[in-house]
DRENPABA-483602 format. One record per atom (N, C-alpha, C): residue number from 1; residue in three letters; atom name; y, z negated, x negated. Coordinates in steps of 0.02 Angstrom, whole numbers, padded with zeros to 5 digits. Layout:
! DRENPABA-483602
<NUM,ALA,CA,<Y,Z,X>>
...
END
This chain:
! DRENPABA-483602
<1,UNK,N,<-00060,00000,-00042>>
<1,UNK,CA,<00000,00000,00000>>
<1,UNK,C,<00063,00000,-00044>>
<2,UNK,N,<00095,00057,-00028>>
<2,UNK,CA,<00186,00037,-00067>>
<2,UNK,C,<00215,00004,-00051>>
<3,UNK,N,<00239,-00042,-00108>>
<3,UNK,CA,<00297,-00111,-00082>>
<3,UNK,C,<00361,-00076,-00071>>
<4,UNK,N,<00401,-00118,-00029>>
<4,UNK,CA,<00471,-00110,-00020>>
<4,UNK,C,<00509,-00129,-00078>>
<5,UNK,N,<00571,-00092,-00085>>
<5,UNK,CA,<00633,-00120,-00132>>
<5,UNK,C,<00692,-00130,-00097>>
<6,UNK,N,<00707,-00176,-00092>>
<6,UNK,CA,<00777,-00202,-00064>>
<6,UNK,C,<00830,-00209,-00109>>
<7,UNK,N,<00878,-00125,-00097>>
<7,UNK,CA,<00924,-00116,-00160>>
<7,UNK,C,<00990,-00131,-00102>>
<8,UNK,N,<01060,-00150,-00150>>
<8,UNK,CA,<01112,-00144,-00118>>
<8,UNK,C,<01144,-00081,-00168>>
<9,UNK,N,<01206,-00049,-00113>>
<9,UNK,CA,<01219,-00010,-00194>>
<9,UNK,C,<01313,00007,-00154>>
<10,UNK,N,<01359,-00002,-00194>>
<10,UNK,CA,<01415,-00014,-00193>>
<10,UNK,C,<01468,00057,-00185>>
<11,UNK,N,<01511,00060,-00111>>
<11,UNK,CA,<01525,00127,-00099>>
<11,UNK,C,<01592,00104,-00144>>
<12,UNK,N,<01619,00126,-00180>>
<12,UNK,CA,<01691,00071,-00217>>
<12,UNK,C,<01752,00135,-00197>>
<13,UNK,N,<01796,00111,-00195>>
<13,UNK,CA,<01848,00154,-00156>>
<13,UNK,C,<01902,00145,-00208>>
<14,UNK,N,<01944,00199,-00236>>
<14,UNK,CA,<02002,00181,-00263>>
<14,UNK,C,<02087,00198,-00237>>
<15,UNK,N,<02123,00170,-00248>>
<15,UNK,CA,<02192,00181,-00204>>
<15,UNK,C,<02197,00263,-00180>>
<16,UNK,N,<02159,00319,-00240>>
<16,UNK,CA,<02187,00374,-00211>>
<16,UNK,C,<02106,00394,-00178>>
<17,UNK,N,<02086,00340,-00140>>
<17,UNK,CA,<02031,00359,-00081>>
<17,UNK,C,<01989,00411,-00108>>
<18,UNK,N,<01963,00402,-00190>>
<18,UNK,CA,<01906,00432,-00218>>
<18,UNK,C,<01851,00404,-00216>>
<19,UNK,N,<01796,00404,-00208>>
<19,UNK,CA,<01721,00371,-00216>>
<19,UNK,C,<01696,00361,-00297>>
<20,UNK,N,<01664,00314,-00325>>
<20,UNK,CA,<01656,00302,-00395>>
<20,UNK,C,<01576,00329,-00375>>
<21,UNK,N,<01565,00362,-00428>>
<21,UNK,CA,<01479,00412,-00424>>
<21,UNK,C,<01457,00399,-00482>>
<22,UNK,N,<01398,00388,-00497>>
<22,UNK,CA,<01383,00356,-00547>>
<22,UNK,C,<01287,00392,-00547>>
<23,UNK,N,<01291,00417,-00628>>
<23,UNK,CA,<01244,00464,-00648>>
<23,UNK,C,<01175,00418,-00687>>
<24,UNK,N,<01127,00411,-00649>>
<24,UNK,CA,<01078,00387,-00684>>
<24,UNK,C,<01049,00402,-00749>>
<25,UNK,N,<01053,00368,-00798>>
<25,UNK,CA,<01053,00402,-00885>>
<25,UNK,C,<00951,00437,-00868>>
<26,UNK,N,<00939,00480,-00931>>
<26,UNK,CA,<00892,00493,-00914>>
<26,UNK,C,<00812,00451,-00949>>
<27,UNK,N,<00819,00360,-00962>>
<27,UNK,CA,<00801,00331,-00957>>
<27,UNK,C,<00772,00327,-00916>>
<28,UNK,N,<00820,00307,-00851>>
<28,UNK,CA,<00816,00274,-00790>>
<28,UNK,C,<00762,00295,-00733>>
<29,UNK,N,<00727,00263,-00677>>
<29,UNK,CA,<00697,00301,-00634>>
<29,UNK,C,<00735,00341,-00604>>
<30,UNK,N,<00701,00414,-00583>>
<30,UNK,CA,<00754,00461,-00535>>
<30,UNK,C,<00805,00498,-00600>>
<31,UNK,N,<00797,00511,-00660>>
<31,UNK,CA,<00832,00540,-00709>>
<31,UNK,C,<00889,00580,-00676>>
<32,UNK,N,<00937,00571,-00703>>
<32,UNK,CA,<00997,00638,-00697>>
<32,UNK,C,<01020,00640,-00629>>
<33,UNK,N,<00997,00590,-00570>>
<33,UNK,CA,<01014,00598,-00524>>
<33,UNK,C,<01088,00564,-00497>>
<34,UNK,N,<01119,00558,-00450>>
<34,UNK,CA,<01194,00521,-00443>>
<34,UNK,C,<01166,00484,-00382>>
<35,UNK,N,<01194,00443,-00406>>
<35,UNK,CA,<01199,00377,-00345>>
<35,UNK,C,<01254,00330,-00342>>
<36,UNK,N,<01260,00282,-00286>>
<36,UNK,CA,<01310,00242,-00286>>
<36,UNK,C,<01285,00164,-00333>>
<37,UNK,N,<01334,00140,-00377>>
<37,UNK,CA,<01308,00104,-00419>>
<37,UNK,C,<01283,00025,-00383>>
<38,UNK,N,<01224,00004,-00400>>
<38,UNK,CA,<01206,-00063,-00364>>
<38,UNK,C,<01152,-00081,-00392>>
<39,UNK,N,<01086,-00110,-00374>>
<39,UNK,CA,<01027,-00136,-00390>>
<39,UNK,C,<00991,-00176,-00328>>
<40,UNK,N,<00939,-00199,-00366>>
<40,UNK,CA,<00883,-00242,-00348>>
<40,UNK,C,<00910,-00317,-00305>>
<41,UNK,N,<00906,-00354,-00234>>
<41,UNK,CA,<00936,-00381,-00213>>
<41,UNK,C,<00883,-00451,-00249>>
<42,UNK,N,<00869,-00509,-00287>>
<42,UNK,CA,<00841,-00539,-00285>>
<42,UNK,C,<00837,-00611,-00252>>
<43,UNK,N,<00770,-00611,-00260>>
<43,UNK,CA,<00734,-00672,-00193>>
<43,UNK,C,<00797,-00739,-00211>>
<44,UNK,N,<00805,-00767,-00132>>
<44,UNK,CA,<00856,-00803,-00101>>
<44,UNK,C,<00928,-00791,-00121>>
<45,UNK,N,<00950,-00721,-00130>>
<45,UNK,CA,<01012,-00695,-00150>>
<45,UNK,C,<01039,-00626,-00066>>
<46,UNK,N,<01103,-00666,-00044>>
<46,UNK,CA,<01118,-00617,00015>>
<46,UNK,C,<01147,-00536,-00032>>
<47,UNK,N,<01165,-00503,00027>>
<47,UNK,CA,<01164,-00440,00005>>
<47,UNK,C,<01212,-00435,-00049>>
<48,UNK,N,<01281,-00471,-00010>>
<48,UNK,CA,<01356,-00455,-00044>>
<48,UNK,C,<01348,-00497,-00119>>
<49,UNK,N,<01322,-00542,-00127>>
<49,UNK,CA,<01324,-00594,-00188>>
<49,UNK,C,<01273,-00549,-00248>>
<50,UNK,N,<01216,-00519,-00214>>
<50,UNK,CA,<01191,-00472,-00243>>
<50,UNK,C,<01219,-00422,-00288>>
<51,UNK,N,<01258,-00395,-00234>>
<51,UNK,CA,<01315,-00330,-00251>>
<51,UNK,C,<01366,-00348,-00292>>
<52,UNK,N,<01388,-00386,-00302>>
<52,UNK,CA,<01433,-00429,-00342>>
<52,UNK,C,<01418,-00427,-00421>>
<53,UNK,N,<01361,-00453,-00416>>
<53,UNK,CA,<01300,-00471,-00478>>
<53,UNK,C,<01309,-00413,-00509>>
<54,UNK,N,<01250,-00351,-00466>>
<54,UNK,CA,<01253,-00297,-00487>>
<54,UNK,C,<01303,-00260,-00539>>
<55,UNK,N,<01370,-00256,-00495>>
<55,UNK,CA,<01414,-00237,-00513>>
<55,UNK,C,<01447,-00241,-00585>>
<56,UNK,N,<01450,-00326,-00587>>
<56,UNK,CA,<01490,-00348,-00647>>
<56,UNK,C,<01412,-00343,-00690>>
<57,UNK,N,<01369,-00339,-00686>>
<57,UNK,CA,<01308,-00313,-00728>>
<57,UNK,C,<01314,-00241,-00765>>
<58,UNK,N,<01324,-00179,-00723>>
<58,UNK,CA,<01315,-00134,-00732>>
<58,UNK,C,<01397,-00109,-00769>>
<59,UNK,N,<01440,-00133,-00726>>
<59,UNK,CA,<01490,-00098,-00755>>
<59,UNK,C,<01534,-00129,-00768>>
<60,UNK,N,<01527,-00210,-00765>>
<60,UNK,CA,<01594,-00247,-00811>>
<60,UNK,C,<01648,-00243,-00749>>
<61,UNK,N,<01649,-00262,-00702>>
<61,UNK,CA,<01696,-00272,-00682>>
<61,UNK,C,<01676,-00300,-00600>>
<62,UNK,N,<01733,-00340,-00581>>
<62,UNK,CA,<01736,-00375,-00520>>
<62,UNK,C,<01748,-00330,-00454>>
<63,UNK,N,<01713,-00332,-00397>>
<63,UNK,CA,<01714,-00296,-00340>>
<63,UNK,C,<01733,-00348,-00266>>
<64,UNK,N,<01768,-00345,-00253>>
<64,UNK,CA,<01781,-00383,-00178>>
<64,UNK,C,<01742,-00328,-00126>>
<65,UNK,N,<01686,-00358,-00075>>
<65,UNK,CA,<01645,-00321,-00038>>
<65,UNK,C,<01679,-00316,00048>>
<66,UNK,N,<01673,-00290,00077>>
<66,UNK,CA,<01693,-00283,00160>>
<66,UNK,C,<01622,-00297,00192>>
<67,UNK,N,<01642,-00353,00245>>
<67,UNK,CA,<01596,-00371,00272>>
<67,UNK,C,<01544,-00330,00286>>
<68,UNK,N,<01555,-00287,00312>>
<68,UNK,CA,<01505,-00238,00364>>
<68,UNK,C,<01466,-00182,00330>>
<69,UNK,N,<01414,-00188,00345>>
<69,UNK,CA,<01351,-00139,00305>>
<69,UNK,C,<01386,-00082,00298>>
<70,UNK,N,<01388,-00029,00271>>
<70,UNK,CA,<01400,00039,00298>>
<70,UNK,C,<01352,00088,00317>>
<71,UNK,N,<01291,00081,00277>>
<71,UNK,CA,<01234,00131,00276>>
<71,UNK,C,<01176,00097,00267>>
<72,UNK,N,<01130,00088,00299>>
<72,UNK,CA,<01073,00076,00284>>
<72,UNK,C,<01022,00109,00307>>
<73,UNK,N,<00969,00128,00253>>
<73,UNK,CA,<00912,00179,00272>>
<73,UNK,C,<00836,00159,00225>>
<74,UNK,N,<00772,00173,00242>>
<74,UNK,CA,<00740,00171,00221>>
<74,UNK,C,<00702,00259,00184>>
<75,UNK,N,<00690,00223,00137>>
<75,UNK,CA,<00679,00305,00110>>
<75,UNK,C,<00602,00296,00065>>
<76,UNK,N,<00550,00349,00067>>
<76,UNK,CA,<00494,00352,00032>>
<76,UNK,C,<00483,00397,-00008>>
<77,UNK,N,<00468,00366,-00087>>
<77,UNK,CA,<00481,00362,-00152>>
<77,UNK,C,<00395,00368,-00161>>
<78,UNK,N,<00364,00435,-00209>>
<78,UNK,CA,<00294,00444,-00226>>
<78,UNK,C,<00273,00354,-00217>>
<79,UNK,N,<00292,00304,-00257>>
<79,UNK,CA,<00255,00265,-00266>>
<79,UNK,C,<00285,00191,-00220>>
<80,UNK,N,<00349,00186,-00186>>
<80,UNK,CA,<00348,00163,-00158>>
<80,UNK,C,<00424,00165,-00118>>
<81,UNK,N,<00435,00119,-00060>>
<81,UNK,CA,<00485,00143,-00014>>
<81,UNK,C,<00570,00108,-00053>>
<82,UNK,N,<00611,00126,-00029>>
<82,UNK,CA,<00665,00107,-00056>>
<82,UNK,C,<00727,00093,00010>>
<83,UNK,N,<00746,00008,00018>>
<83,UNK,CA,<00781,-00007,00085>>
<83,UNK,C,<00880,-00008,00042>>
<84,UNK,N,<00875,00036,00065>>
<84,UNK,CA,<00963,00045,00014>>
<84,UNK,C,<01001,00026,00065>>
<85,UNK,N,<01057,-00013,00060>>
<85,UNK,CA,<01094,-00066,00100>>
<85,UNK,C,<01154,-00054,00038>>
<86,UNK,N,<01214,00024,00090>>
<86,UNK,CA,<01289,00026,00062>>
<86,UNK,C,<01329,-00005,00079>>
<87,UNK,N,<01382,-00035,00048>>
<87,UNK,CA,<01422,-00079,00077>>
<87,UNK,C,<01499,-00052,00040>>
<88,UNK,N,<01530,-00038,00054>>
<88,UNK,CA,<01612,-00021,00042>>
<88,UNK,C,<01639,-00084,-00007>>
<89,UNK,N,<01679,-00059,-00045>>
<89,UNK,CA,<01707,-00117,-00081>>
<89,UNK,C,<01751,-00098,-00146>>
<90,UNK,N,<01791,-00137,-00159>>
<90,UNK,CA,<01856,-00106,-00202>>
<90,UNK,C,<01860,-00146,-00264>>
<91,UNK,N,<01871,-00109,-00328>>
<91,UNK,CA,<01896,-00154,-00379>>
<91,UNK,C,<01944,-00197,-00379>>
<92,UNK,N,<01930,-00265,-00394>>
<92,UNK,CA,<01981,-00295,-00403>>
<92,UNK,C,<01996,-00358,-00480>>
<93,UNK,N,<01962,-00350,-00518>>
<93,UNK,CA,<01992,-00337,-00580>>
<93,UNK,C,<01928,-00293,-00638>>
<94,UNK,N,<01970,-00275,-00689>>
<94,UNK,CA,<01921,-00249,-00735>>
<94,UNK,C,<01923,-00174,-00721>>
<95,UNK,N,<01897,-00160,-00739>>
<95,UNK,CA,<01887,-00059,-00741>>
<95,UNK,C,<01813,-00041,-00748>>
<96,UNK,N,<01792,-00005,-00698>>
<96,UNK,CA,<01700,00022,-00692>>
<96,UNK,C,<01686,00048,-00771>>
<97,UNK,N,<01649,00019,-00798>>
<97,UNK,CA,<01621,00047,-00871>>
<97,UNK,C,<01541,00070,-00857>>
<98,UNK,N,<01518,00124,-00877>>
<98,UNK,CA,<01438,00134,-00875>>
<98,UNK,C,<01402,00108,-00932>>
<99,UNK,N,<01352,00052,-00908>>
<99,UNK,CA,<01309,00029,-00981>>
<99,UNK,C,<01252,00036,-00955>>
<100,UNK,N,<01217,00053,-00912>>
<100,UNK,CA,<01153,00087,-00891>>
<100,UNK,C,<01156,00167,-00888>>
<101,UNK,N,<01234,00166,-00827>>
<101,UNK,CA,<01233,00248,-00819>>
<101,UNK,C,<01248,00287,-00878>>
<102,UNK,N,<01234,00365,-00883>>
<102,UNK,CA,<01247,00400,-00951>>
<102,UNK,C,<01327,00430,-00914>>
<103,UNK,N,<01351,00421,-00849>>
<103,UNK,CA,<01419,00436,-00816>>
<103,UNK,C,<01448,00442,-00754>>
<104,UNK,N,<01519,00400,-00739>>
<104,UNK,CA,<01530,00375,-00696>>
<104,UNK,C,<01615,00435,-00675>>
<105,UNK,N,<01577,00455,-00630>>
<105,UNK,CA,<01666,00474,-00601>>
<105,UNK,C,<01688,00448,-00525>>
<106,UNK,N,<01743,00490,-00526>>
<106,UNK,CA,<01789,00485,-00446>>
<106,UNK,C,<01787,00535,-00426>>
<107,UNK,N,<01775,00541,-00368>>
<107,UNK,CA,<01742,00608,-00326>>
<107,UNK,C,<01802,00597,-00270>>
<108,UNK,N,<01829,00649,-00248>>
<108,UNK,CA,<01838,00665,-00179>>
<108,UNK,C,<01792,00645,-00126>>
<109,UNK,N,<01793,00637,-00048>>
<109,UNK,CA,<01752,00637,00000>>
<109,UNK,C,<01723,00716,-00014>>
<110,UNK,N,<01753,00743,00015>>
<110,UNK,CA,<01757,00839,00006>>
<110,UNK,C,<01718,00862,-00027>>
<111,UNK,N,<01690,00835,-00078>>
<111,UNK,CA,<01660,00867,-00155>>
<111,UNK,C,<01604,00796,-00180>>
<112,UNK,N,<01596,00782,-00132>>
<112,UNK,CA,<01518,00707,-00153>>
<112,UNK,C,<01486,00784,-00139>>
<113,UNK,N,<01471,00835,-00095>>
<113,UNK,CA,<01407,00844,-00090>>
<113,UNK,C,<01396,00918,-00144>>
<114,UNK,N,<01437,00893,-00194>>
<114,UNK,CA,<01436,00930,-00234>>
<114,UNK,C,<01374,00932,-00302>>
<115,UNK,N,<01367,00858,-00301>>
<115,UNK,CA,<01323,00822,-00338>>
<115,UNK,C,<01242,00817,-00329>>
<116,UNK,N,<01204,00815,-00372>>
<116,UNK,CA,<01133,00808,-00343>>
<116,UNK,C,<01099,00748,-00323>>
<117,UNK,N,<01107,00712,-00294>>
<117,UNK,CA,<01117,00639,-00271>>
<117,UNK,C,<01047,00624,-00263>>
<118,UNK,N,<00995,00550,-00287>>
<118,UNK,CA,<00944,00533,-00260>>
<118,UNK,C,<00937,00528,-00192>>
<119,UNK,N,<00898,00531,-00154>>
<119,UNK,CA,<00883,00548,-00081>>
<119,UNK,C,<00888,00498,-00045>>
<120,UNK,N,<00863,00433,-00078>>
<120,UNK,CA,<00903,00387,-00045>>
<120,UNK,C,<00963,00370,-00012>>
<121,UNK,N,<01011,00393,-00055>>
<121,UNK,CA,<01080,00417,-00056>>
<121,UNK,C,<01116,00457,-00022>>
<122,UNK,N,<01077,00502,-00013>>
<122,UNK,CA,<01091,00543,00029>>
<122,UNK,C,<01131,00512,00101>>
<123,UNK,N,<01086,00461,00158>>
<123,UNK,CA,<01135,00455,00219>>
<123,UNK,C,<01185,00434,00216>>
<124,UNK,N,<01190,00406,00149>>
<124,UNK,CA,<01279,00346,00148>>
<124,UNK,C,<01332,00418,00137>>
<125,UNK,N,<01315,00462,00064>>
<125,UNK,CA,<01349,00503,00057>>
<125,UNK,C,<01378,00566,00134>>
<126,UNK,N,<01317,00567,00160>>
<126,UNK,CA,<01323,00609,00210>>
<126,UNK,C,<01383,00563,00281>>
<127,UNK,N,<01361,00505,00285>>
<127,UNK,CA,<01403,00486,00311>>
<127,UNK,C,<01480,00460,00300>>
<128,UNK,N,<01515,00473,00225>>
<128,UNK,CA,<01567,00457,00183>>
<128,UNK,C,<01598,00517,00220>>
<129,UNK,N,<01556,00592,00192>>
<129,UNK,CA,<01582,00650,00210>>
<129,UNK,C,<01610,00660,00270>>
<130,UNK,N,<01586,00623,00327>>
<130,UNK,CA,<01596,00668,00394>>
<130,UNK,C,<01638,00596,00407>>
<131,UNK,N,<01646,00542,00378>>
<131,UNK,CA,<01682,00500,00415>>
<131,UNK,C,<01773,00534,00418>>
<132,UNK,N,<01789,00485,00479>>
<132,UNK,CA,<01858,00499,00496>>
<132,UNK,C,<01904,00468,00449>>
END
């Protein structure tokens, strides 16, 4: 049976209403693919405190989160499923640095689906795009 992964992963917004996209090095599972930056939620840790973690883990810097989920989907991965839980949220100190990813940009809404995005990823991005 495939286990579940309970990832959070961080939609980060900047004043000129760009999305931060962030390129999985080709280490990583899912090589070369773009995703929104986040991780692994661990046992007795809520989503946002998670995301937090993540954050100042991966890229050095502090994120204030918005309450409300934005995207959540379950997605199946050859070897097992993946529960990705997006949540909106803005820098608020520090500057996004990549020390996992091999590269991190600012995307337009307009031009996310420009990228080759893990599939997971896919409904949050799809729903960034068409939002109002």
């Amino acid at each position: 049976m495939k286990k579940t992964i309970k990832v959070v992963a961080a939609i980060i917004e900047n004043e000129q209403q760009e999305i931060l996209c962030a390129l999985r090095s080709p280490e990583m599972s899912l090589p070369n693919m773009w995703e929104f930056p986040g991780g692994k939620v661990e046992a007795n840790e809520d989503i946002y405190s998670a995301l937090i973690r993540e954050i100042d883990e991966e890229l050095g810097c502090k994120i204030k989160t918005f309450k409300e989920v934005f995207n959540e989907n379950t997605h199946e991965y050859e070897t097992f499923y993946i529960n990705l839980i997006s949540i909106k949220c803005k820098v608020v100190d520090g500057t996004p640095t990549p020390s996992e990813h091999s590269k991190l940009i600012w995307l337009n809404r307009e031009n996310l689906e420009s990228l080759k995005w893990a599939l997971a990823d896919i409904p949050a991005v799809e729903q960034l795009i068409n939002e109002e």
